[in-house]
C-alpha positions as CSV (number, residue, x, y, z in Angstrom):
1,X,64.5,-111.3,12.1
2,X,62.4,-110.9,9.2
3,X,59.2,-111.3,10.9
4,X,60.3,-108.5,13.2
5,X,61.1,-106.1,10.4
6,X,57.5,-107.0,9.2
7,X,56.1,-106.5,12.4
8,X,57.5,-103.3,12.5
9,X,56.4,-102.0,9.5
10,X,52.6,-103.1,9.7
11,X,53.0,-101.4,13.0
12,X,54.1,-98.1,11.7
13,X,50.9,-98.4,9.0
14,X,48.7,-98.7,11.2
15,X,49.7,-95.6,14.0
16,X,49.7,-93.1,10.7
17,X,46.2,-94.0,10.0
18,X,45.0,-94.0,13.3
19,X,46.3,-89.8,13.0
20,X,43.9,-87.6,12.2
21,X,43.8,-85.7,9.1
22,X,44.3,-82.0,9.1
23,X,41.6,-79.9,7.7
24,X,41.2,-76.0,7.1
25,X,39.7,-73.5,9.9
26,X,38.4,-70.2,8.1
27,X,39.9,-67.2,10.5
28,X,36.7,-65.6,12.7
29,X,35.0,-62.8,10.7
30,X,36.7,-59.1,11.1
31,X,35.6,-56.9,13.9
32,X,34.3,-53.9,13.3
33,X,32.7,-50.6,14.8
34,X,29.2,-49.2,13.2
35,X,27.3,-46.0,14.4
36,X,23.9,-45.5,13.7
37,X,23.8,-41.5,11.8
38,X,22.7,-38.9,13.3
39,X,19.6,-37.0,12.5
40,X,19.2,-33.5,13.7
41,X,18.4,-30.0,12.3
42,X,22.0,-28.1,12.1
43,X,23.4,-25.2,10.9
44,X,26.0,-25.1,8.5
45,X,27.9,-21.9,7.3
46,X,28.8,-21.4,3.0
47,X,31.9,-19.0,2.6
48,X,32.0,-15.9,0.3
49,X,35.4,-14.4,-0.3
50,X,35.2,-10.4,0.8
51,X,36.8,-7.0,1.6
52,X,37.1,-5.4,4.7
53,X,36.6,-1.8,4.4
54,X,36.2,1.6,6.6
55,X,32.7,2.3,7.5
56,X,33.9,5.9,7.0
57,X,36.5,7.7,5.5
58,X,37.0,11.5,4.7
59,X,39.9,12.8,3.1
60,X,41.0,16.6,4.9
61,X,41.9,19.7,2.8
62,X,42.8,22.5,3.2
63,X,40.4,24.8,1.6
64,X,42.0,27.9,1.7
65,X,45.7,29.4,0.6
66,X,48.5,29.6,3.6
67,X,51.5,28.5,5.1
68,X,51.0,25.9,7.4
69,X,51.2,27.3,11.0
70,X,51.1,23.8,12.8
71,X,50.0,20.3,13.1
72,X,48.2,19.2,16.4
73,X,48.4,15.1,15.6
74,X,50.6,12.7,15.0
75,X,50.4,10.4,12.3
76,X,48.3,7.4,13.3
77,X,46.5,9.1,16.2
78,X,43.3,8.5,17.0
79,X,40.9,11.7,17.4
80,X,37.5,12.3,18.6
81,X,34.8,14.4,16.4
82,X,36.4,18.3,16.5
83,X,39.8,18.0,17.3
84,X,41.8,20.5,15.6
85,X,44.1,18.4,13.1
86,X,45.7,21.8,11.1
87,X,45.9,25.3,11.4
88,X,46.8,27.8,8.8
89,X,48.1,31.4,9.4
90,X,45.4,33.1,10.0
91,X,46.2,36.8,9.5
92,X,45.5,37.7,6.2
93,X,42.2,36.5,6.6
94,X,41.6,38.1,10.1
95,X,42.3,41.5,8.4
96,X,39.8,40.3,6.0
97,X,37.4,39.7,8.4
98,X,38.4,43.4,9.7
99,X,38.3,45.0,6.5
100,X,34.5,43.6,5.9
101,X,33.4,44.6,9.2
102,X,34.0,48.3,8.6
103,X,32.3,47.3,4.7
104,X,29.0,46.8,6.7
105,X,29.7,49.6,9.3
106,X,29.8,52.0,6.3
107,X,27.3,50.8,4.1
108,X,25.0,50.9,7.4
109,X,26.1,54.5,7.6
110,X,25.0,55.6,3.8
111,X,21.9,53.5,4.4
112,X,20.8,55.6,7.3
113,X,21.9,58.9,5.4
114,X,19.7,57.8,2.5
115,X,16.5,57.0,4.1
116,X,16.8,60.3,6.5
117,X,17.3,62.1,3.1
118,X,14.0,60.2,1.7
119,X,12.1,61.4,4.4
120,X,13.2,64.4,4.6
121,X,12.1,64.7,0.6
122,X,8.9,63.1,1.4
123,X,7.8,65.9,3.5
124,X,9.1,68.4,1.2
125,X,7.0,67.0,-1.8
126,X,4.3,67.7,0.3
127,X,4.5,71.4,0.0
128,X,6.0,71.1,-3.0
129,X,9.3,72.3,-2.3
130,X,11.2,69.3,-3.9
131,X,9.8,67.5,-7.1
132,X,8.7,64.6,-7.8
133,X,11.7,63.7,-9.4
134,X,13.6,64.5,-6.2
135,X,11.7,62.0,-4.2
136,X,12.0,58.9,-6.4
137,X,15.9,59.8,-7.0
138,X,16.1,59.6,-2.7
139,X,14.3,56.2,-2.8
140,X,16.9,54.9,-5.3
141,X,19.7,55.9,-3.2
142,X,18.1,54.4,-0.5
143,X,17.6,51.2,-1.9
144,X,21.2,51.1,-3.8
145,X,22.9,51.7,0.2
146,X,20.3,48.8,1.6
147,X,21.8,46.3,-0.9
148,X,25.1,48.1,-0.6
149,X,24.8,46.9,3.5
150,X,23.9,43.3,2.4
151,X,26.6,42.9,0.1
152,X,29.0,44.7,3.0
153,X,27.4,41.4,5.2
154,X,28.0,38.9,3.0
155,X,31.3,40.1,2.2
156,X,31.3,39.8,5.9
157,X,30.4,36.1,5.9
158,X,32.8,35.3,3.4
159,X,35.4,36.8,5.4
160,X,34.5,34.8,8.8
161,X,33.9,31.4,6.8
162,X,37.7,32.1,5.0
163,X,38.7,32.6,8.7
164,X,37.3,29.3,10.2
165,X,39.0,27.2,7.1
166,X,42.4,28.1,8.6
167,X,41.6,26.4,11.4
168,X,40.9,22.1,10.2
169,X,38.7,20.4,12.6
170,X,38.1,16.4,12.6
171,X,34.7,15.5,11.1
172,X,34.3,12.7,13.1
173,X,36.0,10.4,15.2
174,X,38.7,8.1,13.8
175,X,41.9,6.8,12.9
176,X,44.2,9.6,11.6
177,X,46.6,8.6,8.1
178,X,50.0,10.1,8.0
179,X,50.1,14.1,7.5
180,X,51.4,14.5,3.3
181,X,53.0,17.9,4.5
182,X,55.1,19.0,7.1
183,X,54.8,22.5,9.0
184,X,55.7,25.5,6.5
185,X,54.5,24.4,3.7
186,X,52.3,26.7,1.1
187,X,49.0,24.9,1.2
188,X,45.5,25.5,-1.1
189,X,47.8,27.3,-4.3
190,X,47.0,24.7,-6.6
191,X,43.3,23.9,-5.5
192,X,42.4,22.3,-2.1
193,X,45.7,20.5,-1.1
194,X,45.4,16.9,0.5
195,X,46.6,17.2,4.2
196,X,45.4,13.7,6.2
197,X,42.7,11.2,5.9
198,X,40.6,10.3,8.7
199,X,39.3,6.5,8.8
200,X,36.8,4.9,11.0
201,X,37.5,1.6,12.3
202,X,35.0,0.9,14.9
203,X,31.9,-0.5,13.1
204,X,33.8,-2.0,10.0
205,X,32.1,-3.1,7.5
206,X,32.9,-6.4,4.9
207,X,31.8,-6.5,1.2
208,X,30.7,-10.1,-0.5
209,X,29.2,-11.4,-3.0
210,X,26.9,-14.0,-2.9
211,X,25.3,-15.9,-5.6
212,X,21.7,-16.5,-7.1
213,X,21.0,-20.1,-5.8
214,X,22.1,-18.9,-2.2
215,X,20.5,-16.1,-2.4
216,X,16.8,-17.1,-3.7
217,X,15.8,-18.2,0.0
218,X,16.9,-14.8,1.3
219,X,15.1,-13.1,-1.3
220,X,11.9,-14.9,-0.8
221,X,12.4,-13.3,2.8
222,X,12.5,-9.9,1.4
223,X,16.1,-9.3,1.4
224,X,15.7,-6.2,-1.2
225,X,12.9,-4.6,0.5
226,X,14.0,-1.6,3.0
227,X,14.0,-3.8,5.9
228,X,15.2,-6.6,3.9
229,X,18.2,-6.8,6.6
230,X,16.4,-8.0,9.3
231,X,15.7,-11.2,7.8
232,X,19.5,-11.9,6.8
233,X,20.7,-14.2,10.0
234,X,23.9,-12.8,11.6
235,X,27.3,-13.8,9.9
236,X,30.7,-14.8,11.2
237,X,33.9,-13.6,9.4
238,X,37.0,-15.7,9.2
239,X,40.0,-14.4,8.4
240,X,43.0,-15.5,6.2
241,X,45.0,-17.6,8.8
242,X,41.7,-19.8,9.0
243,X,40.8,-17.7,12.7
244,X,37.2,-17.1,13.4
245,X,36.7,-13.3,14.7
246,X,34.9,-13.6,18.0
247,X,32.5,-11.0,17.1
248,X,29.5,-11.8,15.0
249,X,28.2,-9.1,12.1
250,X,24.8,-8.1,10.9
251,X,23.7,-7.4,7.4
252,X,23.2,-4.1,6.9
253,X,22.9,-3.3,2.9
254,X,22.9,-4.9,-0.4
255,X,22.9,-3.3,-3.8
256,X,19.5,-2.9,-5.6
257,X,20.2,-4.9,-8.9
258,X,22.0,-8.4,-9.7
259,X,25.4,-7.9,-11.2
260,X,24.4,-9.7,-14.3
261,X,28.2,-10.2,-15.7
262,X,28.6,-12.6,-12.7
263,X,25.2,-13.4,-11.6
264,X,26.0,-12.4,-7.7
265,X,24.4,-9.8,-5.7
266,X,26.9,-7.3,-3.3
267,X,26.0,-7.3,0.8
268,X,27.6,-5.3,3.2
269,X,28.2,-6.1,6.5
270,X,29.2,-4.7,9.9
271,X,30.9,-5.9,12.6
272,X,31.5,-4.0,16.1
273,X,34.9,-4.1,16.1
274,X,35.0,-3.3,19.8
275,X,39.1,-4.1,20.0
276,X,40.0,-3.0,16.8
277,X,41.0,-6.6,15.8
278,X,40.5,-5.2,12.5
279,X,42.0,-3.5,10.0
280,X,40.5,-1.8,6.4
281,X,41.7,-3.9,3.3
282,X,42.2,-7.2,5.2
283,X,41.0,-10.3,3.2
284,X,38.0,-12.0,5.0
285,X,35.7,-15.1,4.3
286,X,32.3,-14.6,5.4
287,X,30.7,-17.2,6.8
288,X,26.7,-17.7,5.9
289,X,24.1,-19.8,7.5
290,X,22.0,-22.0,6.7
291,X,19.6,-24.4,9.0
292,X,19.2,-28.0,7.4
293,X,16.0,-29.4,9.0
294,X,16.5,-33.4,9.9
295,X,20.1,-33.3,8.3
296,X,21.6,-37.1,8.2
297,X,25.1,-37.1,9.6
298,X,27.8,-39.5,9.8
299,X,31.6,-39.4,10.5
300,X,33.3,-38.0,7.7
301,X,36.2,-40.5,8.2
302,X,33.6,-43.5,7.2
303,X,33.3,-42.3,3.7
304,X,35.3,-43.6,0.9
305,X,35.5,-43.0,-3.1
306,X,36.2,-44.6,-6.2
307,X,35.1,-44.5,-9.8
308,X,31.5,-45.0,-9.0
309,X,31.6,-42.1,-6.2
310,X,31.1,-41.6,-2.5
311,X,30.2,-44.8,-0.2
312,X,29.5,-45.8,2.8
313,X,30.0,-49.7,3.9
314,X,27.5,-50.6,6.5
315,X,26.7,-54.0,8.4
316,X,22.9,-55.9,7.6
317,X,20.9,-57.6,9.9
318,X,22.8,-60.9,8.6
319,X,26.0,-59.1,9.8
320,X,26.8,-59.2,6.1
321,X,29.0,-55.8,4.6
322,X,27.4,-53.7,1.8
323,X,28.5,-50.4,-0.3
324,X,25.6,-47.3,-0.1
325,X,26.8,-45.0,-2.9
326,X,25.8,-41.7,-0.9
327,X,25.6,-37.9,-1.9
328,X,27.7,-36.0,0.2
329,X,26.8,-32.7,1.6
330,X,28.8,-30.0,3.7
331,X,30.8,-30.7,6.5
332,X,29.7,-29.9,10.4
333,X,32.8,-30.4,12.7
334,X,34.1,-34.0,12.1
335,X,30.5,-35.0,10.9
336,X,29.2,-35.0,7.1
337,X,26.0,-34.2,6.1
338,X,24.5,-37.1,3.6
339,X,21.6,-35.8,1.6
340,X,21.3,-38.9,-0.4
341,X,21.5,-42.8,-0.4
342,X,21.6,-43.6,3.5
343,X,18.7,-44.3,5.9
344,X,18.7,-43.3,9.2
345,X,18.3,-46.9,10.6
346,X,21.4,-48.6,9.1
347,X,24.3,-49.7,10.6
348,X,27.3,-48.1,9.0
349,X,31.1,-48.7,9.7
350,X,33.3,-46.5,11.5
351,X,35.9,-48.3,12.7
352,X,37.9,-51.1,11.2
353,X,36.9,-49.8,7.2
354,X,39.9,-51.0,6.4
355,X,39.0,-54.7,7.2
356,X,35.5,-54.8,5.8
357,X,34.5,-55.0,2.5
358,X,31.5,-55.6,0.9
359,X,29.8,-58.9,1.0
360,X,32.0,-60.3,3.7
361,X,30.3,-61.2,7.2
362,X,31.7,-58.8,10.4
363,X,31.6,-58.6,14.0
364,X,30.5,-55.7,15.5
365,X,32.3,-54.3,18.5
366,X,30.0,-53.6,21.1
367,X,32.0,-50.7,22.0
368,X,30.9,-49.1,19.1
369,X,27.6,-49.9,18.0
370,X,25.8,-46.5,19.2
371,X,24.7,-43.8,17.8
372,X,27.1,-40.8,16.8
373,X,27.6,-38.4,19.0
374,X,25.7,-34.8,18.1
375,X,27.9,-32.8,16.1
376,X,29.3,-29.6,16.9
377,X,27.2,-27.3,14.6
C-alpha cells in the first residue's frame, strides 16, 4: 500500500514537469492609418470685420415754403430716377411766375420806348435841335430799361425755378424711407424741411479695414495708384450667420493715407446685389485672398498640442512613431496648411492617433496609406 502511494506521487512529479511553462506574448503592434500631405498651390481667404452701406443715398427737402398738396409713394417703395415723390401747392408761386412774366413784358416795353427816344435824339443832335446833354440823358434811360428787362428775366427765372421746387422729383433710382410728414402739413418755414430719403441698394458697397502686413503685397501691386483696384483679387463677403453671399465683389476704392492710430488702411467694396439679398448697415466679414504657392497640407484632425506646441506623429521607415512639432497655418476645408516642421515625404498618422505614440512600432493600414485627398480650396 505504501509503495502505491509512492508510486503515485513520483507519478504526479514527473507529469508537472513534463508541462510546459507559460511565458509572455507581447500584443501585435497598433494599427494605424498615415497619409502622405498634400502639396499644392491654394487659396486661402483672411477675414476683415466690415459695414455694409448704401452706394447712394440722398436725403429729399423741400426747398420751398407750402402746404403739402400730396404724396405719390408709399413708404418703402421703390422708384425709378424722376418719379414725382411730393408736390407742394403750387399757386402762390404760379402767380409769381405770372406776376414776373408781365415784369419782363414791361420792362421790354420801356426798353423799346427808350432806344426809339435815343434815336430819335440822335437825329435831332444832328441839326442841333436837342443838345448834347439831351442825347447822353436818352442813352442812360436806355441803358437803365435794358437792365431793368434783365432784372424783369431773372426775376422771371426765379419765379419758374420757385415753381419747379413744388413739384419733388427722385434723383435717382432707389429704395424710398418712410415719409416724416403726412399730407397738410406746412413744409420749408423753418429752412428746408426733411420729407424722405432715397437709398440705393443695388450695387452695395462694404467698408473694411485691413492691416499693414496684409496689405504690403497689395501695395507692392499698386493698390494706391488710380488703377490700384484692378490688381485687388475679387472678395467674397460672409455674413453674420456664417452664410457666404453667392455673389462675389470687386474693390473699388481705398483711402489715400494709413490710419496711423490703428495702423489699417479703409477699402470699399461693391457687390451687385442683383436680388437685393442685402441690406445697408448689416454686419459682414470680408473674405480676402491669398494664393500659397506649394502649400503643405494635412488633415487638420491629425494635429495635436501640448506644452511644447503643435505636432504631428508620423510612422519611419522602421514603422517606428515619432512627434514633428509643426507650425500651423490657416485652415482650407478640413485640411491645414503646415508652413513649418513637416516634409512632404513623410508618413503621418490620421487614423488610430489615439493608439500611437511616439517611439512605439505601428502597423499601417493599407486602406489608408495614400496620399490626402486635394482639398477644397
Amino acid at each position: 500500500m505504501k509503495n502505491r502511494w509512492v508510486f503515485t506521487v513520483l507519478s504526479c512529479l514527473l507529469l508537472l514537469g513534463c508541462t510546459p511553462k507559460n511565458e509572455f506574448q507581447p500584443p501585435p503592434p497598433p494599427e494605424v492609418g498615415v497619409q502622405q500631405p498634400v502639396v499644392k498651390d491654394v487659396t486661402v481667404f483672411q477675414g476683415f470685420p466690415g459695414r455694409l452701406a448704401a452706394s447712394d443715398e440722398v436725403e429729399i427737402r423741400a426747398r420751398v415754403k407750402g402746404y403739402l398738396q400730396s404724396i405719390e409713394f408709399t413708404d418703402g417703395q421703390r422708384v425709378k430716377k424722376g418719379d414725382l415723390l411730393f408736390t407742394i401747392e403750387p399757386e402762390q408761386y404760379e402767380s409769381a411766375v405770372n406776376s414776373a412774366k408781365a415784369q419782363v413784358a414791361q420792362a421790354g416795353a420801356a426798353l423799346k420806348l427808350a432806344d426809339a427816344t435815343l434815336q430819335r435824339n440822335r437825329k435831332a443832335f444832328e441839326t442841333k435841335a436837342v443838345s448834347e446833354v439831351d442825347v447822353l440823358t436818352a442813352e442812360a434811360n436806355r441803358d437803365s430799361a435794358a437792365a431793368a428787362v434783365l432784372a424783369a428775366e431773372a426775376a422771371l427765372k426765379q419765379a419758374e425755378l420757385n415753381l419747379s421746387y413744388t413739384q419733388i422729383h427722385a434723383p435717382f433710382a432707389g429704395r424710398a424711407a418712410q415719409r416724416t410728414l403726412s399730407v397738410g402739413n406746412l413744409v420749408g418755414s423753418e429752412g428746408s424741411t426733411l420729407l424722405t430719403k432715397i437709398v440705393v441698394e443695388a450695387p452695395i458697397n462694404v467698408f473694411f479695414n485691413v492691416d499693414e502686413r496684409t496689405l504690403m503685397p497689395f501695395l507692392r501691386r499698386g493698390i494706391g495708384s488710380t488703377d490700384g483696384k484692378k490688381n485687388m483679387p475679387p472678395v467674397q463677403l460672409e455674413l453674420a450667420d456664417g452664410t457666404r453671399h453667392t455673389e462675389a465683389g470687386t474693390v473699388d476704392y481705398s483711402d489715400p493715407v494709413i490710419d496711423p492710430a490703428t495702423g489699417t488702411l479703409r477699402i470699399r467694396a461693391e457687390f451687385p446685389n442683383r436680388n437685393i439679398n442685402l441690406v445697408p448697415g448689416l454686419y459682414g466679414n470680408i473674405l480676402l485672398p491669398t494664393e500659397v504657392e506649394q502649400a503643405v497640407l494635412v488633415p487638420d484632425l491629425a494635429i495635436q498640442r501640448d506644452l511644447g506646441g503643435s505636432f504631428v506623429l508620423v510612422v519611419n521607415e522602421e514603422n517606428m512613431v515619432e512627434s514633428r512639432y509643426v507650425q500651423r497655418g490657416e485652415l482650407v476645408g478640413a485640411d491645414r496648411i503646415i508652413t513649418d516642421g513637416l516634409m512632404a515625404e513623410e508618413r503621418v498618422i490620421v487614423q488610430g492617433v489615439q493608439r500611437a505614440r511616439p517611439g512605439i512600432e505601428v502597423r499601417i493600414a493599407q486602406s489608408a496609406a495614400e496620399p490626402a485627398a486635394p482639398a477644397a480650396e
